[in-house]
N, C-alpha and C positions, 0 to 999 in steps of 0.2 A: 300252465301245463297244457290247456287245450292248445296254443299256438304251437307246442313242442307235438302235439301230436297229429295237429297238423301237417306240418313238416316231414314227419316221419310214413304218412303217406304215401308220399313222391320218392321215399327210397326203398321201398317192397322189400323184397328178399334181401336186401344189402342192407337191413337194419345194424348188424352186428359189426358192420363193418368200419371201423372208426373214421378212417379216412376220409370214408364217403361221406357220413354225418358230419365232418368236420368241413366237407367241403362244402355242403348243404346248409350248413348254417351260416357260413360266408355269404355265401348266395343270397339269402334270404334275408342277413341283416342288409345287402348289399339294396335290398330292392325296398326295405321299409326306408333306407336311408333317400331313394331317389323318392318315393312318394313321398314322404313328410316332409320333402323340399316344395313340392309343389308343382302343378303346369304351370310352365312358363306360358307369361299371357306378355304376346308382343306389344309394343310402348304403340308402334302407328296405326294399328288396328283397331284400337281402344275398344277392346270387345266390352260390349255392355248384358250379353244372357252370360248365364252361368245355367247348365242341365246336369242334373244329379241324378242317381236313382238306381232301380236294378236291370235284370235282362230285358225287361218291353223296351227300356231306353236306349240301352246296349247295341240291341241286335241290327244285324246289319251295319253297323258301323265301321266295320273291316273293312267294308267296301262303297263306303262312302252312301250310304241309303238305309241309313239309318234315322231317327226320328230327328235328332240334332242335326243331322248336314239336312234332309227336308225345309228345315226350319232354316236353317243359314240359306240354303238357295232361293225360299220363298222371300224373305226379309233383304236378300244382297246385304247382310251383316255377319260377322263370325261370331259361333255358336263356341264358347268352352264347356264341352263334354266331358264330366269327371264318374259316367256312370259305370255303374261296375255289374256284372254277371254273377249271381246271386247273393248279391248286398239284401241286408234286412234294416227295417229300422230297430231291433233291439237287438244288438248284439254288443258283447262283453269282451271278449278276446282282442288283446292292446296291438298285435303286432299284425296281424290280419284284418283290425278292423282299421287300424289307421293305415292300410293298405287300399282299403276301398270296402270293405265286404260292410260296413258302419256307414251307414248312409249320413248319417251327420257327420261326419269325417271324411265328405268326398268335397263339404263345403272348402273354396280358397278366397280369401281376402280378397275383392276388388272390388273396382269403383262400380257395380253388379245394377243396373235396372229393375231387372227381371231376375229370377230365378224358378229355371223350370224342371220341377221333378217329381217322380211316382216313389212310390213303396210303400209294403207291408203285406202283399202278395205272399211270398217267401215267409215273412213269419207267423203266415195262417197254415199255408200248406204244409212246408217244411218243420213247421213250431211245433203246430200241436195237427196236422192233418185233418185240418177244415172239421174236430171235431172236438165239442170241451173246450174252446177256445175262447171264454168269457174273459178270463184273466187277463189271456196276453192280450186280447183287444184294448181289454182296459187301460193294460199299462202302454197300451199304443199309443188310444185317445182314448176319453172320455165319453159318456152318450150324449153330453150336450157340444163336444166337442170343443171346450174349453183346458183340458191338462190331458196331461200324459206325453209322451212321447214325442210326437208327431208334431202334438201344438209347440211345445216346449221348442222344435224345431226351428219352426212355423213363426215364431215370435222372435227368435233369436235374429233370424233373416230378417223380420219387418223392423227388426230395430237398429240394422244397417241404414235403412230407408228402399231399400228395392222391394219391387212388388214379386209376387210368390204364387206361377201356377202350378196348382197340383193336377196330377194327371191321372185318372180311373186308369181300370182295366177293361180291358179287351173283355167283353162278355165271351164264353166258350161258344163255336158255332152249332154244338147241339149235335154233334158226330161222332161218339164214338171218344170225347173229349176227355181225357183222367183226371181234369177239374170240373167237372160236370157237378160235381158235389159239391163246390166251392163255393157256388152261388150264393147260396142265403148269406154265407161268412163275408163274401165278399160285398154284396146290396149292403149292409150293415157296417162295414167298413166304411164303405163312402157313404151313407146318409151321415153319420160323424164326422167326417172330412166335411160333408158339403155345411153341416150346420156352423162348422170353425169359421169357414168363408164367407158364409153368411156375415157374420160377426164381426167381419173387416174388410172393409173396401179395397185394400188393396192385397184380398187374396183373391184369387178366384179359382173354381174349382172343373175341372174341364172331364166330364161324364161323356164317359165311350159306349155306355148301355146300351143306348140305338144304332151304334156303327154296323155290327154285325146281324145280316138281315140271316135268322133261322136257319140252317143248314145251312149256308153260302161258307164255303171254305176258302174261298179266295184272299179271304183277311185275315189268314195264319198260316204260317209256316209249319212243317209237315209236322212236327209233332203236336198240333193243333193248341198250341197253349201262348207260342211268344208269334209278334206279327208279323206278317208277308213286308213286303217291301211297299205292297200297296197299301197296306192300312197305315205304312209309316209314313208316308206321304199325306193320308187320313189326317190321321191326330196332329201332323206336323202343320196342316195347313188350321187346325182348329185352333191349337196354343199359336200359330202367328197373325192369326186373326185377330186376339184379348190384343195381343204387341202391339199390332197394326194401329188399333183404334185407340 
């Protein structure tokens, strides 16, 4: 029912209109049919990252300056980008998450290295509003950072054999920022994250805490919450740095 209501979103005032729903749901089985095929990953390229995740990874990507092409330009390797603009990692809804918005469902089969992705932003903010949010933490990860969600991930990947960077967030630059509250949820977040990686050498956990120096707004984009182009260039050269070496 939630993906029907979904749907029904994008047709506003024409909800009554049969045509239009019928044509809307064409659409729509049309587009979970092309994702659940898969990116095509060309045979001479043999890309070896795979990048998952939500909007930090996303952004800028329309235009080639995004965290992914960074990382492809740093490394002279191609990057498969499956991240998606408001993906969470607990999400339920079958048709929309196996679209992308299910962070575990942006993973595809391949012969994968590396695998580099963020999340769980989205379901502190949007979940439960960076407040009361012991539960959904929990059922992210764990405090020792051994189950829940995330790890379950987390393992699933390392039992391909590719190694697994996860990537923090962008701390807020302290300006006027509508995740300014976010903080504590989020410090707490990744001390559970960083303790999973702890716990296996071929994860490692990539902490943007000190990226952004106190007020400097240069390392976000105007609505102060997802990155500039310059901190994409930041974080891209930090995850190709762990590659590198």
């Amino acid at each position: 029912m939630g993906d029907i209501r979904t749907a029904r979103m994008f047709v506003g005032n024409t909800v009554g209109d049969v045509k239009m729903r019928f044509l809307l749901f064409k659409l729509y089985a049309l587009m979970f049919v092309l994702v659940g095929c898969g990116e095509y990953v060309p045979h001479d390229q043999s890309p070896r990252i795979l990048a998952m995740g939500d909007s930090m990874m996303a952004w800028h990507a329309g235009n080639d300056r995004g965290i992914s092409d960074n990382i492809e330009q740093i490394l002279n390797e191609p990057v498969i980008d499956r991240s998606v603009v408001g993906a969470r990692v607990l999400y339920h809804l079958p048709i929309t998450g196996a679209m992308g918005l299910s962070i575990s469902k942006q993973y595809a089969p391949g012969n994968w290295d590396w695998v580099v992705l963020n999340g769980g932003g989205n379901d502190l903010w949007l979940g439960c509003g960076c407040s009361r949010c012991d539960s959904k933490m929990n059922r992210m990860i764990s405090a020792d950072g051994s189950s829940g969600e995330i790890a379950r991930m987390v393992k699933k990947m390392r039992q391909t054999g590719a190694q697994v960077i996860y990537v923090g967030y962008l701390r807020s630059p302290g300006v006027g920022s509508i995740i300014e509250h976010c903080r504590e949820e989020g410090n707490e977040l990744e001390s559970r994250i960083s303790r999973m990686a702890k716990a296996d050498p071929g994860v490692h956990f990539v902490s943007l805490q000190d990226l952004v120096p106190y007020g400097d707004r240069s390392y976000h984009s105007g609505d102060r919450i997802h990155p500039s182009q310059k901190a994409s260039r930041a974080i891209a050269m930090r995850v190709a740095n762990i590659i590198a070496r």
